[in-house]
N, C-alpha and C positions, 0 to 999 in steps of 0.2 A: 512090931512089924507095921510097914507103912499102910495106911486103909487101903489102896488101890490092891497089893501082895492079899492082903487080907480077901477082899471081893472076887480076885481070880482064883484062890485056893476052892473056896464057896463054890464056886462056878465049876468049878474042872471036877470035885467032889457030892455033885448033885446029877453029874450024866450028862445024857445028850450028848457023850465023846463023840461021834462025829461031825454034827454041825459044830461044836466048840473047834475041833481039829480044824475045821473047813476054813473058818471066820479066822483063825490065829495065822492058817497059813494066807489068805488071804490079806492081812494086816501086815504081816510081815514082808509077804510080796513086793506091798506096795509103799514102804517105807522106802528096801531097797531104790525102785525107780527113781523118787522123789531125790535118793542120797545122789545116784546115779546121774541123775539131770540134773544136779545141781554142780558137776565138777567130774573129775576124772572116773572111766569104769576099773579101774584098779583099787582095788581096798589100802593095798598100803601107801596111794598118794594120794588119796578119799579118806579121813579121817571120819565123815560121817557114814560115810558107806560104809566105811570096817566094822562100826558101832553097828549098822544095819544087819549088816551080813554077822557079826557076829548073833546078832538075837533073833536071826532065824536060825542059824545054826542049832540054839537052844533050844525052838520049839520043834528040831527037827524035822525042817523044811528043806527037801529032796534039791540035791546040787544041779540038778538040771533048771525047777526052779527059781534057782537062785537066780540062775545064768540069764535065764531069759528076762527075766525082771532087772538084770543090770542090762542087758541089751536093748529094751526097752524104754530106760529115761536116756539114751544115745539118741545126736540127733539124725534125722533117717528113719526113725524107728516109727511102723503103720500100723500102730496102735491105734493112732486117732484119737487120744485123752491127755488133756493137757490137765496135772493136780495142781492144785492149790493147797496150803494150808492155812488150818485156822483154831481158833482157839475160841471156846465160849467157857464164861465161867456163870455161876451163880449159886442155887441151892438145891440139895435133895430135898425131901421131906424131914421134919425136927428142925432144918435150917445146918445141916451140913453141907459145910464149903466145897464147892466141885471146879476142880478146872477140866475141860473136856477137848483133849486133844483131837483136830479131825484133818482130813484128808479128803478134798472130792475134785471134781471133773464139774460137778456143778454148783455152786455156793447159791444160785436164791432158791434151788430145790430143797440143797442139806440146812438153808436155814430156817426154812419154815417149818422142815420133818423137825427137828432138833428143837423150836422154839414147840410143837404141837408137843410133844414129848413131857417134853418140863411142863407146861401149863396145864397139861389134861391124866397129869400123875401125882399132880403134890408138890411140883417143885417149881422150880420162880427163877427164870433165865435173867440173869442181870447185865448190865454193861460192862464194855471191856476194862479190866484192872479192879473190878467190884470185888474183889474178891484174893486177888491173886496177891498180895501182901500178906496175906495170910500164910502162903508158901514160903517156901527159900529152894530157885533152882538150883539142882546139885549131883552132883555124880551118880552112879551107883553101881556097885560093884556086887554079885551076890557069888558065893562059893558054896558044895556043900558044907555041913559039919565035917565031914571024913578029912579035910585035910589039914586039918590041924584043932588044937587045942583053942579056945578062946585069948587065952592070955599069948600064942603063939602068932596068932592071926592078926591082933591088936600092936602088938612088935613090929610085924612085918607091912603089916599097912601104914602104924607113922614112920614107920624107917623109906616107905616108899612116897610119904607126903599127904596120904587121906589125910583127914579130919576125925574122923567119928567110927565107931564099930558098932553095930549091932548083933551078938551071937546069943540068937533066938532059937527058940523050933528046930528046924533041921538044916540051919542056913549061917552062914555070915554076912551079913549085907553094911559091905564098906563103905564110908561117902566121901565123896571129895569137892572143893571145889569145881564146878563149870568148866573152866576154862583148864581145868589139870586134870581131866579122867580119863584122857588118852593117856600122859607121862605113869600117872598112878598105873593103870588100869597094865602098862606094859610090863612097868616093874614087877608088880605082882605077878606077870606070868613066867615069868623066869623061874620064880619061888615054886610060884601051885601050878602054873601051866592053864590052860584057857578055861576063863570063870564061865557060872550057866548063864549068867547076864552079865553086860553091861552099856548101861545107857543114860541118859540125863533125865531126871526127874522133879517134881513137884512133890516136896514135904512139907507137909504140915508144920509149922514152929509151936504149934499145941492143940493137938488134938484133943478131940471130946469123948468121953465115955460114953457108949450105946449101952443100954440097957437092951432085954429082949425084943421089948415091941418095937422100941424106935430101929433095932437094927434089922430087924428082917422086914421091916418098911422100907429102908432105906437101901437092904439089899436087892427087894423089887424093885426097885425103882433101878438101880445101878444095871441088872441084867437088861430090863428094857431098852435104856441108853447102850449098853455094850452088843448088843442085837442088831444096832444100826452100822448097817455096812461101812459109813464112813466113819464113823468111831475109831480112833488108833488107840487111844488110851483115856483113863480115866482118874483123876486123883481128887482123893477126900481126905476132908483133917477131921477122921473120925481115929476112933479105937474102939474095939470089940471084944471082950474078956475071952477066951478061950474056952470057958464051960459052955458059951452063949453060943461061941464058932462051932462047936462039935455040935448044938442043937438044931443050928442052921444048916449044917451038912445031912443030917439025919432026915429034914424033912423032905 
């Protein structure tokens, strides 16, 4: 499972459900907008906005919500916030790769918060592309276990053009190329019908194995950055054993 899956399991399995709820629907809000103002408010002629509106749908963000967040990046809309996006990569602590997806209304406030962050926990904000070859951006499809088999899942996904399968834990997490996770992402629902994600991501091409200390360093470190409002996502080329995840969850 990808490190960032891995840190939000952690997160959601440690409490504080409603500030995490608050923050998820707030992230997701406002990706809508951003999809919204960049092209049509129609999901089915907004291919990024369908990708939006689908990943709130998953963290079950209320349809009224939705609405108004796609009414929002329309232009007319007296919001009064114009976002920007931005991208910072560098290191956690142990020297784990991060690309740090964000989102704000203000860039030299979120980059000084963001740079204070890194410098004053361990970790070492680097320039743009430092890091980010380490990645491969890529689709991502995730479904429960319950609809099918692994070997049936793996079928159905290169017959519909992925790449890759992952049936882990209680999930199937498909990848495809960038530029094919809408055609993928369609086909597939036809077969299983609407997956609980799907959106573009940052994979690791070789993640690192965490041991205990480095990974619940590493996992402080990660909720701190995910606490920042302008934060939309987080990806690391770590890996975590699963004796060490169940340990992390307990504390």
């Amino acid at each position: 499972m990808a490190g960032h899956s891995k840190f939000k399991n952690i997160m959601h399995r440690k409490g504080k459900q409603d500030a995490i709820r608050a923050k998820t629907f707030n992230k997701a809000a406002r990706e809508i907008t951003i999809a919204s103002r960049g092209g049509l408010p129609d999901p089915a002629h907004n291919p990024r906005l369908r990708l939006a509106v689908a990943a709130a749908r998953a963290v079950n963000l209320p349809r009224d919500r939705i609405d108004r967040a796609i009414a929002s990046g329309q232009p007319g809309a007296d919001d009064g916030k114009i976002y920007e996006e931005l991208r910072y990569e560098g290191f956690a602590p142990h020297r784990v790769a991060l690309i740090v997806d964000i989102t704000t209304d203000n860039r030299n406030r979120t980059a000084a918060e963001i740079r204070t962050l890194f410098s004053k926990n361990g970790g070492t904000l680097g320039e743009a592309n430092s890091v980010s070859f380490m990645f491969d951006r890529l689709g991502e499809i995730v479904y429960p276990q319950a609809i099918g088999s692994a070997d049936a899942v793996l079928e159905a996904a290169i017959e519909a053009g992925a790449e890759d399968v992952d049936s882990s834990g209680d999930t199937h997490a498909i990848y495809t190329q960038s530029d094919e996770l809408m055609a993928v992402a369609s086909a597939l629902e036809e077969k299983f019908k609407e997956p609980e994600t799907c959106k573009l991501i940052w994979k690791a091409s070789s993640p690192i194995i965490l041991d205990a200390v480095a990974a619940k360093e590493v996992m402080e470190f990660l909720e701190l950055l995910d606490e920042h409002d302008d934060v939309q996502a987080i990806y690391g080329n770590y890996e975590i054993p699963d004796d060490i995840m169940a340990q992390l969850a307990e504390e």
